[in-house]
TIMARTI-256460 format. One record per residue (C-alpha): x, y, z; residue number from 1. Coordinates in steps of 0.5 Angstrom, whole numbers, plus 500, padded with zeros to 3 digits. Example, Ala and Ser with C-alpha at 12.3 -4.5 7.8 and 13.67 -1.06 7.14 Angstrom:
BEGIN
525,491,516,1
527,498,514,2
// end
This chain:
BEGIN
500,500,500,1
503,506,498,2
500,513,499,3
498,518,494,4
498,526,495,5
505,526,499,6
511,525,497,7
517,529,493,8
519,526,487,9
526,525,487,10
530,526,480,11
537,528,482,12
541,522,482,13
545,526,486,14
540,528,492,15
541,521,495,16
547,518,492,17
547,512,497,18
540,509,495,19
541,511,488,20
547,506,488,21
545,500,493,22
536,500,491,23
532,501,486,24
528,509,489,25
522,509,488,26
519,515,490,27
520,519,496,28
514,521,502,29
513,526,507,30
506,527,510,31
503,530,516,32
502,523,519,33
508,523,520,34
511,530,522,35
519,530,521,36
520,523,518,37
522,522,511,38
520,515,507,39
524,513,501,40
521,507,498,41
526,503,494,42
525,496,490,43
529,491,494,44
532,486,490,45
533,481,496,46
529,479,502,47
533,474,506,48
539,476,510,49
544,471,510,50
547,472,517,51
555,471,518,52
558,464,520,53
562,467,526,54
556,472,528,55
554,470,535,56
546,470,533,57
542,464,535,58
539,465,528,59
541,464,520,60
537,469,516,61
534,476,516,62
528,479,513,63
528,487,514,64
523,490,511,65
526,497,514,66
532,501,514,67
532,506,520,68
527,506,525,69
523,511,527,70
523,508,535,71
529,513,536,72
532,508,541,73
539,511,543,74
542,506,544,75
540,501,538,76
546,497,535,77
544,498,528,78
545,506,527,79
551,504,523,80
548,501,518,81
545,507,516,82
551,509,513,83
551,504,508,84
547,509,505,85
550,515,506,86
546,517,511,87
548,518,518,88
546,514,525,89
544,518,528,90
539,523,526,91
538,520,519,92
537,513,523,93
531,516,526,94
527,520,521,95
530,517,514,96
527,510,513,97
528,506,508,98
521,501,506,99
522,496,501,100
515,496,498,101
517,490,494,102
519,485,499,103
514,481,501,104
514,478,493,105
521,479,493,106
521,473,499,107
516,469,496,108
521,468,489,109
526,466,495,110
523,461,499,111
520,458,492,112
527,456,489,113
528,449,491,114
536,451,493,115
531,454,499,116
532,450,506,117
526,452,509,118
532,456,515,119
528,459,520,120
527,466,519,121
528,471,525,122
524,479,524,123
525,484,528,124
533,483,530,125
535,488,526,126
530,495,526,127
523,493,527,128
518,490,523,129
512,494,526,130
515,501,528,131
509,506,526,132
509,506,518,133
507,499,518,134
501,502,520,135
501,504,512,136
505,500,509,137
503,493,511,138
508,489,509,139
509,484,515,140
502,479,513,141
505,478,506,142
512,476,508,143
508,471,514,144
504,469,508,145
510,468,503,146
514,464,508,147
508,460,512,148
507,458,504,149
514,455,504,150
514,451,510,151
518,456,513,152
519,457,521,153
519,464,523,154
520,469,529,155
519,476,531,156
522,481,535,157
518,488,537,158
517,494,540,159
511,495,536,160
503,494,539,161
502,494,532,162
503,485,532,163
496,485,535,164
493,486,528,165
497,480,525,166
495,475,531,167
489,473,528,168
494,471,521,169
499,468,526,170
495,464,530,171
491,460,523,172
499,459,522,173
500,456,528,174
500,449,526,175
503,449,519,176
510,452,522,177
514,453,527,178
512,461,531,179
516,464,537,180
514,472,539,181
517,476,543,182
517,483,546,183
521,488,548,184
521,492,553,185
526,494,557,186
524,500,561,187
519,501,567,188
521,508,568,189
515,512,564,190
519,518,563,191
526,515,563,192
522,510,557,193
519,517,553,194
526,520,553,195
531,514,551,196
526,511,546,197
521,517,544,198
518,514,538,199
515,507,541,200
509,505,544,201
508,505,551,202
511,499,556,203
504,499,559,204
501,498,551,205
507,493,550,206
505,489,556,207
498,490,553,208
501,487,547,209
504,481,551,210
497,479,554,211
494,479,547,212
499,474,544,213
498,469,550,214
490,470,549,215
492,468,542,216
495,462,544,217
503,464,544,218
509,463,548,219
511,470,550,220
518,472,552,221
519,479,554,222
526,482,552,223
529,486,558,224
534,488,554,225
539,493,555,226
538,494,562,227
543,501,563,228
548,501,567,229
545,506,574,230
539,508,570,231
534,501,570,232
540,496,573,233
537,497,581,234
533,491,585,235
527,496,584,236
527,497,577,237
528,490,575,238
524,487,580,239
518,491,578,240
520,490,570,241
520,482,572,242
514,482,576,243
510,487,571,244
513,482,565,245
510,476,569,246
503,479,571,247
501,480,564,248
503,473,562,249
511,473,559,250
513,466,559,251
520,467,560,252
525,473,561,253
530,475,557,254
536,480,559,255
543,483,558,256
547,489,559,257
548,496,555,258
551,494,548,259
555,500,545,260
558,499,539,261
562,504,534,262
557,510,532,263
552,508,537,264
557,509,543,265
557,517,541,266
550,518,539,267
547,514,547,268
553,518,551,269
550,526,546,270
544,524,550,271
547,521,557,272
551,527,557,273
544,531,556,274
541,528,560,275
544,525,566,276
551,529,566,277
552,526,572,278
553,519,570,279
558,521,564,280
564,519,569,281
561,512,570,282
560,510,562,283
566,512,560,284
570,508,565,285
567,502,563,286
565,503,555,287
572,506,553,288
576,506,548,289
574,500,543,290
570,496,549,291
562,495,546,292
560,491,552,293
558,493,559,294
566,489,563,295
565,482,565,296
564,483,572,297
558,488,571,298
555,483,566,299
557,477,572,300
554,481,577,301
548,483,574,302
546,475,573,303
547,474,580,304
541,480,580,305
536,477,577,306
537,470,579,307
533,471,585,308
529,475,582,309
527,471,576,310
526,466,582,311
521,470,585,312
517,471,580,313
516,464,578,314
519,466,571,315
525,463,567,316
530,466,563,317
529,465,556,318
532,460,551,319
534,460,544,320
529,455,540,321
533,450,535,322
528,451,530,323
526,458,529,324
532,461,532,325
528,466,537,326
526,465,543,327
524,457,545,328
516,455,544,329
512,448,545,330
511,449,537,331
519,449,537,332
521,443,541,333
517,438,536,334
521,437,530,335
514,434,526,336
511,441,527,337
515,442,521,338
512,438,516,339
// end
């Protein structure tokens, strides 16, 4: 879907060099809708992401329907490859948003050729399939409907509400492949939240959607992630996060600490430095130099946090499925769920 009255032709073949070299742009959009973001459509030629052998991500292939993300998450690791792009990952990032209007026929070409496996495909783990111009765009049911056809199992990761309009397709599909969702929310703090991810939908409207998805049928984790060093990292915070998670019936947690790699680094610590001064000091000293993640006796010491906590409230850490690569679901653990 695509809409009409509100874009800006772009003929200038040096207006964005990036895209002219990687996609074929189709148009660019600007409406009221969406005040201050801007949507190149561009014909993806591919749809399947192979990821690398060395990457330590539990799954193989990626669909990313979206480049950028208008979630404007500070601390999001994929800002960088804006600049694939000649875009920048920072405000670029946020408000220049890549939609491959093309793409779920383009996955329905993939999955048909007899070279294709049937690999699980994760969505969601780069930016989010259901950030706000889903709303418009719709692409999210024809790529479910081309890899559901193909025998294909599937798993997504979100921030966006917006999955609740597909629960009813996903649950007709629940019998045909392998399905794992997923949540993310992984701040409690109603202000601390608007600030650090200003374009995303509440936690409360998230963990409405967490409840949507076990009334539909499905495992839920909630993906605590990243929990920020001084700011979400105290017993309170995340004994309220576990407990609010649980009470709107997640099946598992999953936790980890900031990640702040190259591009990411500087545009989070911009906003800390706006923010919360006072915790600069503390940031620098553990995410120096080319250091990304938070140091090991951090990561150890915030495991030992959330064990008893996790015990608490009668909830396990998440685990990875064998099949789809995204969090582990009954549908996962038996193999004939597949054919």
């Amino acid at each position: 879907m695509r809409w009409s009255g509100q874009e800006l032709g772009v003929d200038d073949p040096n207006a964005l060099p990036g895209l002219v070299r990687l996609n074929n742009l189709v148009r660019t959009v600007r409406t009221p809708e969406f005040a201050g973001i801007t949507f190149h459509e561009v014909l993806a030629k591919t749809a399947l992401n192979r990821v690398p052998g060395q990457s330590a991500m539990p799954f193989e292939w990626t669909i990313n329907p979206y480049r950028g993300c208008s979630h404007a998450c500070t601390y999001c690791f994929a800002r960088p490859t804006h600049e694939y792009l000649d875009l920048d990952g920072g405000d670029d990032f946020d408000r220049q948003i890549i939609v491959k209007v093309n793409v779920a026929d383009v996955v329905r070409k993939e999955v048909a050729r007899p070279s294709w496996q049937r690999h699980a495909v994760a969505l969601g783990t780069n930016t989010d399939p259901y950030q706000r111009a889903e709303g418009r765009y719709a692409l999210m049911p024809g790529i479910i409907d081309a890899l559901a056809a193909s025998g294909t199992p599937l798993s997504i990761l979100t921030k966006g509400t917006l999955l609740r309009r597909d629960l009813p397709r996903l649950s007709a599909l629940r019998d045909v492949i392998p399905i794992d969702l997923a949540l993310s929310i992984a701040i409690y703090d109603d202000e601390l939240q608007q600030s650090i991810e200003p374009g995303t939908p509440s936690t409360a409207a998230r963990l409405a959607t967490v409840t949507a998805v076990r009334e539909a049928g499905f495992d839920c984790s909630v993906f605590l992630m990243p929990v920020l060093p001084y700011l979400t990292d105290s017993i309170a915070h995340l004994d309220e996060a576990v407990g609010r998670a649980r009470a709107a019936g997640a099946t598992s947690i999953a936790h980890t600490a900031l990640h702040l790699g190259p591009g990411v680094k500087e545009w989070f610590l911009a906003w800390l430095g706006r923010e919360h001064p006072e915790l600069l000091p503390k940031y620098r000293s553990m995410y120096y130099g080319r250091n990304r993640s938070a140091p090991l006796d951090y990561r150890r010491w915030l495991s030992e946090r959330m064990r008893p906590i996790l015990r608490a409230h009668g909830i396990e850490r998440t685990r990875t499925s064998p099949v789809t690569g995204g969090v582990r679901s009954q549908a996962a653990l038996d193999p004939a769920a597949l054919f």
